[in-house]
Legacy VTK file of the C-alpha trace (Angstrom):
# vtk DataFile Version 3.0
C-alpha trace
ASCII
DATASET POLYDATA
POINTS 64 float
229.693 82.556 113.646
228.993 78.826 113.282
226.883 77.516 115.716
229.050 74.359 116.346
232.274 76.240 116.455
230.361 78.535 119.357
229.592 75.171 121.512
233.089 73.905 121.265
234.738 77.060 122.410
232.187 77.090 124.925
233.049 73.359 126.341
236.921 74.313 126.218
236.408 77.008 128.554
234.557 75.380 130.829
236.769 72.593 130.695
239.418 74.941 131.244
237.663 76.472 134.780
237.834 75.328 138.006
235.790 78.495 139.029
232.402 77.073 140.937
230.745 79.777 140.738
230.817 79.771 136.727
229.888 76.228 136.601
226.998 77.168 138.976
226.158 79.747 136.972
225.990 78.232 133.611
224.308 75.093 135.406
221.359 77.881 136.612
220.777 78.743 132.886
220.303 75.782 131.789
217.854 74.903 134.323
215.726 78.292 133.744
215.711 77.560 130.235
214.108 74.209 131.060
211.671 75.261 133.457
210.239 78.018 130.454
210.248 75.172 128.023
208.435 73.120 130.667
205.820 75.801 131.822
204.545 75.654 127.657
203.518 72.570 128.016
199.836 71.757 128.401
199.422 69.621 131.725
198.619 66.659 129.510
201.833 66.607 128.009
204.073 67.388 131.585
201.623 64.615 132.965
202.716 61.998 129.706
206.467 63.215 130.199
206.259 62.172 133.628
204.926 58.758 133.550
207.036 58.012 130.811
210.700 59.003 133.152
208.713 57.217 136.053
208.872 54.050 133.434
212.353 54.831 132.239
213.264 54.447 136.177
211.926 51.413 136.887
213.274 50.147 133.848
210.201 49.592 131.840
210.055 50.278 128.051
209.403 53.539 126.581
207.849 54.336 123.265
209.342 57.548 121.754
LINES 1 65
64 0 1 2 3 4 5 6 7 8 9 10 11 12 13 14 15 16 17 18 19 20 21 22 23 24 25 26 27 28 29 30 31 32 33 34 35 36 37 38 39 40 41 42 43 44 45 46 47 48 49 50 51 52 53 54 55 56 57 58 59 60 61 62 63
């Protein structure tokens, strides 16, 4: 199936739910996947993707 098509039937079921626990669930994933994607990173790179959201908060100018 088409990738696209897969997300959208995804967001109407979850805009469909009012089942925490799913939310929760699917909220978990996403964060897992994140912290896997993080632990690659070389400490140089988690340290320059820091400082540059600490700059982002305070409203300074980022260069992507």
């Amino acid at each position: 199936m088409d990738i696209q098509y897969e997300k959208l039937e995804l967001i109407k079921m979850l805009l469909e739910t009012d089942d925490k626990t799913i939310i929760e669930a699917i909220k978990n994933i996403f964060k897992a996947q994140k912290k896997d994607v993080w632990k690659e990173l070389s400490p140089e790179q988690q340290e320059e993707i820091d400082l540059e959201i600490q700059e982002a908060n305070r409203g300074d100018q980022v260069d992507l």
